[in-house]
mmCIF file as gemmi writes it, N, C-alpha and C atoms, coordinates in Angstrom:
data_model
loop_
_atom_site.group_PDB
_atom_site.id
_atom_site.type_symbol
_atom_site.label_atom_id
_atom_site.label_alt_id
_atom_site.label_comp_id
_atom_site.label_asym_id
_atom_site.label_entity_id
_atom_site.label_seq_id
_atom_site.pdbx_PDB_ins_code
_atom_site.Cartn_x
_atom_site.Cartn_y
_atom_site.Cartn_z
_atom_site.occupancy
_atom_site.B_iso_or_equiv
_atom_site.pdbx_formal_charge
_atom_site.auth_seq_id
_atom_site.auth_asym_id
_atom_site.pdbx_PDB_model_num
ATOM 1 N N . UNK Axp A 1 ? -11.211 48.369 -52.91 1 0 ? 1 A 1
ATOM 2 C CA . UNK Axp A 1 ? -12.071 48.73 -54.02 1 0 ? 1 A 1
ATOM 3 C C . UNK Axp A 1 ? -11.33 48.461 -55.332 1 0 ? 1 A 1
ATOM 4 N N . UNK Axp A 2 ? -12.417 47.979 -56.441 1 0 ? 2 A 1
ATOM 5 C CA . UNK Axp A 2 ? -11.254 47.771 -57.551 1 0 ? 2 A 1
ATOM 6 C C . UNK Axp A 2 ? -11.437 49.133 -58.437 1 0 ? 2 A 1
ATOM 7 N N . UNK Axp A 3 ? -10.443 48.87 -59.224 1 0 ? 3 A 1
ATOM 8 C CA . UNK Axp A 3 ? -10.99 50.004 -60.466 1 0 ? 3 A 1
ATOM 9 C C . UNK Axp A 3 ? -10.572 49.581 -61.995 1 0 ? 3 A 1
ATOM 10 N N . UNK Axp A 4 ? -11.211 50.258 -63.112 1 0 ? 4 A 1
ATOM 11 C CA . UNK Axp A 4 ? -10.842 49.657 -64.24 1 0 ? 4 A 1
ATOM 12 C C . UNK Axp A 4 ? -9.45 50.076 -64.736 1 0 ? 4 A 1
ATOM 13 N N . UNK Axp A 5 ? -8.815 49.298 -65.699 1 0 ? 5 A 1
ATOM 14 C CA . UNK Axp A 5 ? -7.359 49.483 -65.801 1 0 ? 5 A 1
ATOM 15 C C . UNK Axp A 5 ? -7.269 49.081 -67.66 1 0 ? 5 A 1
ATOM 16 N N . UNK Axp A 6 ? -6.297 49.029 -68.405 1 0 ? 6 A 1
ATOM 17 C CA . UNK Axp A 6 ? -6.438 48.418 -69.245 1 0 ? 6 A 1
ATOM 18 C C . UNK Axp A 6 ? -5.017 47.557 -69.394 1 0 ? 6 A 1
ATOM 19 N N . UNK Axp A 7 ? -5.735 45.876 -69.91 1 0 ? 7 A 1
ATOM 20 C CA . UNK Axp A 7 ? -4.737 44.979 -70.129 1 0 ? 7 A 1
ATOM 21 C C . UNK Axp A 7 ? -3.071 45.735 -70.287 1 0 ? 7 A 1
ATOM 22 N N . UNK Axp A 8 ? -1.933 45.192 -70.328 1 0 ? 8 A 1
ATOM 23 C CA . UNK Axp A 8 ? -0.851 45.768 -71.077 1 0 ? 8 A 1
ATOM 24 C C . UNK Axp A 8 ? -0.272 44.579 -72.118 1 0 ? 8 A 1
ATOM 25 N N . UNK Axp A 9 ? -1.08 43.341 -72.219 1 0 ? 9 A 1
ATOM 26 C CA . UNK Axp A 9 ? -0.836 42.679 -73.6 1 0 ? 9 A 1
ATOM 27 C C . UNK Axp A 9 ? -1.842 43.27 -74.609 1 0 ? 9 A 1
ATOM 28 N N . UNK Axp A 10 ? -3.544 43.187 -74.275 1 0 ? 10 A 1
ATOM 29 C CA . UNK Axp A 10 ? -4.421 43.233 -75.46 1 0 ? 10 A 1
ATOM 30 C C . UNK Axp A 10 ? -4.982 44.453 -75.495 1 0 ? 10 A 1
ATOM 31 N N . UNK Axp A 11 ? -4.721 45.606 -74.065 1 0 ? 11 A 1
ATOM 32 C CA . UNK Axp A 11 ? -4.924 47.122 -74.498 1 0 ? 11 A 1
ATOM 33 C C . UNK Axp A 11 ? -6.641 46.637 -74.083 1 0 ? 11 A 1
ATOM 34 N N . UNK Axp A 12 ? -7.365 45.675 -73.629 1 0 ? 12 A 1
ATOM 35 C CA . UNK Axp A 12 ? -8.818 46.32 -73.314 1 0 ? 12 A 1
ATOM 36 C C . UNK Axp A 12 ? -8.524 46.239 -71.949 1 0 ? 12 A 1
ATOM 37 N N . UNK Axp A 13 ? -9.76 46.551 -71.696 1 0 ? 13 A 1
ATOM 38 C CA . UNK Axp A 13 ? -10.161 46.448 -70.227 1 0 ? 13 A 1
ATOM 39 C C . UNK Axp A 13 ? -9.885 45.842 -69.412 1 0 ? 13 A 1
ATOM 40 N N . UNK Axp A 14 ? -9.709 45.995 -68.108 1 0 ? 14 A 1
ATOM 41 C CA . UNK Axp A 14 ? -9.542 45.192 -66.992 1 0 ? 14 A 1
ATOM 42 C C . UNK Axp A 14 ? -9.535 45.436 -66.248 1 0 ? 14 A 1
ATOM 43 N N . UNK Axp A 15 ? -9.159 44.652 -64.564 1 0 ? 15 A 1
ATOM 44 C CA . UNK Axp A 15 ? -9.391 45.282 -63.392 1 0 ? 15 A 1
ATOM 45 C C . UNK Axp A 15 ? -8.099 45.043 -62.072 1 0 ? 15 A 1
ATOM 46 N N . UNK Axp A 16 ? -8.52 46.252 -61.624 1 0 ? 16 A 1
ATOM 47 C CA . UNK Axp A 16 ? -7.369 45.875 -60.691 1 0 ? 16 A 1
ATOM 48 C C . UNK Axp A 16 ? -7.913 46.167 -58.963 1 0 ? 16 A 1
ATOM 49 N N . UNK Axp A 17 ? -7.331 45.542 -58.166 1 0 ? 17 A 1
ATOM 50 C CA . UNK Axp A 17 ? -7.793 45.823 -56.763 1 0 ? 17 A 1
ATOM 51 C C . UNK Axp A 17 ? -8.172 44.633 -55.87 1 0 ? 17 A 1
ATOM 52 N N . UNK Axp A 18 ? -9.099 44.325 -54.977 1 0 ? 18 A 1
ATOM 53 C CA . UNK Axp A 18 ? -9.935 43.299 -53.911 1 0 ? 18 A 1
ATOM 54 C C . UNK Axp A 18 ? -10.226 42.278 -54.9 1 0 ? 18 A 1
ATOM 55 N N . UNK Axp A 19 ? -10.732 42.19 -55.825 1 0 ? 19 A 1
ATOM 56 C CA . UNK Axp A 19 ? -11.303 40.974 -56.942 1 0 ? 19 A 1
ATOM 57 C C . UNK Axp A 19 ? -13.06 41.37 -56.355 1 0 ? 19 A 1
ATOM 58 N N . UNK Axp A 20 ? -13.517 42.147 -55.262 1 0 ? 20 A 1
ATOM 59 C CA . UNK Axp A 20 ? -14.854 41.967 -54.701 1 0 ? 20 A 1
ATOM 60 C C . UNK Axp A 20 ? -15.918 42.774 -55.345 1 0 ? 20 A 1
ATOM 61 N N . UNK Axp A 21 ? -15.238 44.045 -56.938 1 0 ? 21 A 1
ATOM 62 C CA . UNK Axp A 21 ? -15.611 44.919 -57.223 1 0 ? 21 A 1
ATOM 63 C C . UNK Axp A 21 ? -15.668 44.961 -58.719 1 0 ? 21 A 1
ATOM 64 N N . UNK Axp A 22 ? -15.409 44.408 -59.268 1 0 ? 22 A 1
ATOM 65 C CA . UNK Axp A 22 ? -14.981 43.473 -60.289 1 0 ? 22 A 1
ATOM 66 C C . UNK Axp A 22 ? -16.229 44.63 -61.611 1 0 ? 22 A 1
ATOM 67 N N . UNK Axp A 23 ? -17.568 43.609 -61.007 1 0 ? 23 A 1
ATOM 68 C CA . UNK Axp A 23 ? -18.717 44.419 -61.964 1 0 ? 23 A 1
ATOM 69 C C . UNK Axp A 23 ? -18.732 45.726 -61.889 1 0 ? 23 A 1
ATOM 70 N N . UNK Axp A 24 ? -18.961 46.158 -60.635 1 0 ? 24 A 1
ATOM 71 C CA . UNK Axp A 24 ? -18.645 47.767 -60.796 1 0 ? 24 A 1
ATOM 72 C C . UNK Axp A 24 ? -17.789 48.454 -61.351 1 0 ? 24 A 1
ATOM 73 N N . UNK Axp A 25 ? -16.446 47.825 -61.001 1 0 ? 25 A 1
ATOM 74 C CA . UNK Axp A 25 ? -14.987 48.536 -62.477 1 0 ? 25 A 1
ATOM 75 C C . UNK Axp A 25 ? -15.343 48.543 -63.716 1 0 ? 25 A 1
ATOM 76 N N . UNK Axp A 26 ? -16.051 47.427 -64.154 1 0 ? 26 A 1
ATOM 77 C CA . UNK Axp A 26 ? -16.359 47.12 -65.56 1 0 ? 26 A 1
ATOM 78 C C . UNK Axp A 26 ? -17.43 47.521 -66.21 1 0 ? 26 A 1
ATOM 79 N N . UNK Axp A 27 ? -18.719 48.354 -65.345 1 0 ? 27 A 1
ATOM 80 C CA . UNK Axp A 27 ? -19.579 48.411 -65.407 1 0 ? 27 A 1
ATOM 81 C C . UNK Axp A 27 ? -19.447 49.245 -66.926 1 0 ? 27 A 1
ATOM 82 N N . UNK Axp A 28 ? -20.986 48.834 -67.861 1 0 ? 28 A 1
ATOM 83 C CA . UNK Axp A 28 ? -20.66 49.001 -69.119 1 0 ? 28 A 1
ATOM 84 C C . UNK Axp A 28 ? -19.968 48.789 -70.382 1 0 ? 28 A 1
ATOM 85 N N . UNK Axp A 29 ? -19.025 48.11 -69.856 1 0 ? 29 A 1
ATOM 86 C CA . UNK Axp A 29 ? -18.117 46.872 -70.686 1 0 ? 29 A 1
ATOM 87 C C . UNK Axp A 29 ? -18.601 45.766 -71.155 1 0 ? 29 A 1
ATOM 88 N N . UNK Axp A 30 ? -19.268 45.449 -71.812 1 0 ? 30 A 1
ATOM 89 C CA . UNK Axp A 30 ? -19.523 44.431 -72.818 1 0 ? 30 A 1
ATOM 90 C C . UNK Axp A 30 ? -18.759 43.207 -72.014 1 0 ? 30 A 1
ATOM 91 N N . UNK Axp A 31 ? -18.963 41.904 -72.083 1 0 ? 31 A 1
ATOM 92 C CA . UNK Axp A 31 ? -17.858 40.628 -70.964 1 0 ? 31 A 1
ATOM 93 C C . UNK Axp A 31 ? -17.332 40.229 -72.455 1 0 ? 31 A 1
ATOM 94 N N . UNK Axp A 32 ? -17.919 40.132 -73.527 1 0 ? 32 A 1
ATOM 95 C CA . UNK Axp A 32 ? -16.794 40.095 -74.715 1 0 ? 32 A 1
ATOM 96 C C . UNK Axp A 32 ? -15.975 41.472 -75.227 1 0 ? 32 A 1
ATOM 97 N N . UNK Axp A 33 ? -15.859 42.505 -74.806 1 0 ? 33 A 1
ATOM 98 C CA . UNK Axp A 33 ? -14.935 43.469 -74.814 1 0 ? 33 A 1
ATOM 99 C C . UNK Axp A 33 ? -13.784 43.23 -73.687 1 0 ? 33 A 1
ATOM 100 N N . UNK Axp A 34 ? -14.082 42.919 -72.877 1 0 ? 34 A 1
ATOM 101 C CA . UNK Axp A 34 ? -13.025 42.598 -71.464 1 0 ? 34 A 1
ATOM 102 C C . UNK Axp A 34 ? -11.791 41.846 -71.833 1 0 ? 34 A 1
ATOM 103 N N . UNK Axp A 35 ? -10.806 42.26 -71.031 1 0 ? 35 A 1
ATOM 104 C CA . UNK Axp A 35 ? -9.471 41.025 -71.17 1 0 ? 35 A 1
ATOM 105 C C . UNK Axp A 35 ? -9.716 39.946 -70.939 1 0 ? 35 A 1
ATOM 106 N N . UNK Axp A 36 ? -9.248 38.921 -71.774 1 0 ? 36 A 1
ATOM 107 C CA . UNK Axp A 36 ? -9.304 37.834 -71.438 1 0 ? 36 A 1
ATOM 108 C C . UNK Axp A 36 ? -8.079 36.988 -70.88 1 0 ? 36 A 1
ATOM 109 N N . UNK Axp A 37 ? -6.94 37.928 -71.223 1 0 ? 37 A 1
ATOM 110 C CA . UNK Axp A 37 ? -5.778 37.257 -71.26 1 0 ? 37 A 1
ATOM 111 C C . UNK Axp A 37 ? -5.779 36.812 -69.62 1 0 ? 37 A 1
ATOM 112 N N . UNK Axp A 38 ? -4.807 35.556 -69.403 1 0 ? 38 A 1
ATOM 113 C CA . UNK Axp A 38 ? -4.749 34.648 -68.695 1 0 ? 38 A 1
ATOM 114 C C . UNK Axp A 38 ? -4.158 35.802 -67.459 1 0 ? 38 A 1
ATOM 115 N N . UNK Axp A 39 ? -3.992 35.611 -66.086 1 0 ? 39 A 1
ATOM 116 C CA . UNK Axp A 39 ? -3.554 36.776 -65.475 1 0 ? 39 A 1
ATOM 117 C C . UNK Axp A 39 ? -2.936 35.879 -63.838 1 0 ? 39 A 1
ATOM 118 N N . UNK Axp A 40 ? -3.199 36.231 -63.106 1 0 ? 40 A 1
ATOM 119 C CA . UNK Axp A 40 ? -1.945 36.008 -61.56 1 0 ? 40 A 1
ATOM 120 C C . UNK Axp A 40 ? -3 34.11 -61.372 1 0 ? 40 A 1
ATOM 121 N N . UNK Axp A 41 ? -4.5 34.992 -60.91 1 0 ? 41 A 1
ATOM 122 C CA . UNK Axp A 41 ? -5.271 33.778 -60.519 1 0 ? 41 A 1
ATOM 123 C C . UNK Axp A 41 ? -5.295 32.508 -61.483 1 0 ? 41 A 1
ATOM 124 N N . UNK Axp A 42 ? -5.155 32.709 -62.962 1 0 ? 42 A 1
ATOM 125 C CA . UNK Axp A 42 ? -5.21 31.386 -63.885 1 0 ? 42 A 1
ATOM 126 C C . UNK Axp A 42 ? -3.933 30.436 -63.324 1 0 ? 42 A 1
ATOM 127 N N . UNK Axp A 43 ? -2.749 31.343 -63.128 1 0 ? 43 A 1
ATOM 128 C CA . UNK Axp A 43 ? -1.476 30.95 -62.994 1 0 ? 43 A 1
ATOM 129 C C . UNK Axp A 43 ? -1.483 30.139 -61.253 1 0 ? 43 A 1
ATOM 130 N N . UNK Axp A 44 ? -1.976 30.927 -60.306 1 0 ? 44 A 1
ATOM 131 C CA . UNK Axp A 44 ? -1.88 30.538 -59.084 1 0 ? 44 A 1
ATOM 132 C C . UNK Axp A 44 ? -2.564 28.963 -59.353 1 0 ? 44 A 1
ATOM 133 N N . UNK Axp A 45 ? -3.82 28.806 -59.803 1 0 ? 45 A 1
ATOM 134 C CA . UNK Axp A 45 ? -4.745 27.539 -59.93 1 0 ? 45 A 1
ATOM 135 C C . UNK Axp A 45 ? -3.991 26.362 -60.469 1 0 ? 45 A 1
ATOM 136 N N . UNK Axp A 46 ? -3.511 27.267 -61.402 1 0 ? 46 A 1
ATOM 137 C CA . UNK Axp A 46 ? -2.589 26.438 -62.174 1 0 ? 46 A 1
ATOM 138 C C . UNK Axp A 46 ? -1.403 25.328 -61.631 1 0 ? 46 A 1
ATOM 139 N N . UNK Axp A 47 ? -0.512 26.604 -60.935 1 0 ? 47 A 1
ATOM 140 C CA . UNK Axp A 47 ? 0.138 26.049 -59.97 1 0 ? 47 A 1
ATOM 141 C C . UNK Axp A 47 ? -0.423 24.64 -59 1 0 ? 47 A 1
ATOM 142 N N . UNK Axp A 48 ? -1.942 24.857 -58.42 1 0 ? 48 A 1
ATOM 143 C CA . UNK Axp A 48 ? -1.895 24.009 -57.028 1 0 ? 48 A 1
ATOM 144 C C . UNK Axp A 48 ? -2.742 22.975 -58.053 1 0 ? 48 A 1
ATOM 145 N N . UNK Axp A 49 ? -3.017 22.816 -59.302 1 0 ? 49 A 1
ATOM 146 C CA . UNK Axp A 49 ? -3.311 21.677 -60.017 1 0 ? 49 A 1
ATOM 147 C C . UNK Axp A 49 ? -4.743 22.033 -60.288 1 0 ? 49 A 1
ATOM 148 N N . UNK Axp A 50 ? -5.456 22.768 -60.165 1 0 ? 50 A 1
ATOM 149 C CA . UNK Axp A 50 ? -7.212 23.201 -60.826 1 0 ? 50 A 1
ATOM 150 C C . UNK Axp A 50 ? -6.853 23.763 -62.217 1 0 ? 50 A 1
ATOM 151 N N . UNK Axp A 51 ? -7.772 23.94 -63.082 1 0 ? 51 A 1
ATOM 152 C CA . UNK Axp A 51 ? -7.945 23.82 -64.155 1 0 ? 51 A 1
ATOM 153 C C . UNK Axp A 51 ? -9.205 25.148 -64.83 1 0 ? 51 A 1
């Protein structure tokens, strides 16, 4: 299950847990209030060459 958390670069919102719960952690969060900052999955993609 995930739950909401907040960034520790930009201090908003975010999530932590399965990735399967995502809307429900956030539920009521605005998707332009949310973190945006780059996080494990940008980096993993990154790594195997996706974009």
């Amino acid at each position: 299950m995930c739950e909401r958390t907040s960034c520790d670069k930009c201090k908003k919102p975010t999530w932590i847990g399965c990735g399967q719960h995502i809307e429900q952690a956030l539920a009521g969060v605005p998707q332009e209030d949310r973190c945006q900052c780059p996080g494990i999955f940008s980096r993993v993609k990154t790594w195997f060459g996706f974009k």
